[in-house]
N, C-alpha and C positions, 0 to 999 in steps of 0.2 A: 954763226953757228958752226960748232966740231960736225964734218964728217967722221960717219963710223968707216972705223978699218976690221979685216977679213977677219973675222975671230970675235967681235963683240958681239954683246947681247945687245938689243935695243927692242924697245916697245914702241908699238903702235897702236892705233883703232882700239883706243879703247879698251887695252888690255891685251893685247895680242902681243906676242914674243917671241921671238926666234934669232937664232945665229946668222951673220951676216956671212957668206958665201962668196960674194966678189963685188968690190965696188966700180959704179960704172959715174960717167961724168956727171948724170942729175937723180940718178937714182941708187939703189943698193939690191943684190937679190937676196931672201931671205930662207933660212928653211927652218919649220917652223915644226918639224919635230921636234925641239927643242922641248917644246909645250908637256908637261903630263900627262895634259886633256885631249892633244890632239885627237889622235882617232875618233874620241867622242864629239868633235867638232866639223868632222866632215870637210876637211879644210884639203885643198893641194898641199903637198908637201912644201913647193917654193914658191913665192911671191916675190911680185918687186913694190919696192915703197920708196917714193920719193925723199930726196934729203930733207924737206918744207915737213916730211909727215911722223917723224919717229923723234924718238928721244934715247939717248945711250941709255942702259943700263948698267951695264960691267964695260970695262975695257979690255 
């Protein structure tokens, strides 16, 4: 499996999406203003999601 680098998009959970902010050795942190919807989603701005859990989207 590609890890993503600082700058892609990637999805996870089922629809979820956001810019990758810094890659770390099993995971990636994300920020997920990226989104339209965000605010409407009550979501933290950053998250972490492991490499096992997202899919690139853009490079």
């Amino acid at each position: 499996m590609k890890k993503a680098e600082v700058g892609n998009i990637i999805e996870f959970r089922e629809g979820l999406k956001g810019v990758v902010e810094k890659v770390n050795e099993n995971s990636v942190i994300v920020d997920l203003s990226y989104m339209d919807n965000y605010r409407e989603l009550d979501l933290e701005q950053r998250t972490v999601v492991n490499h096992k859990n997202y899919k690139i989207i853009t490079l």
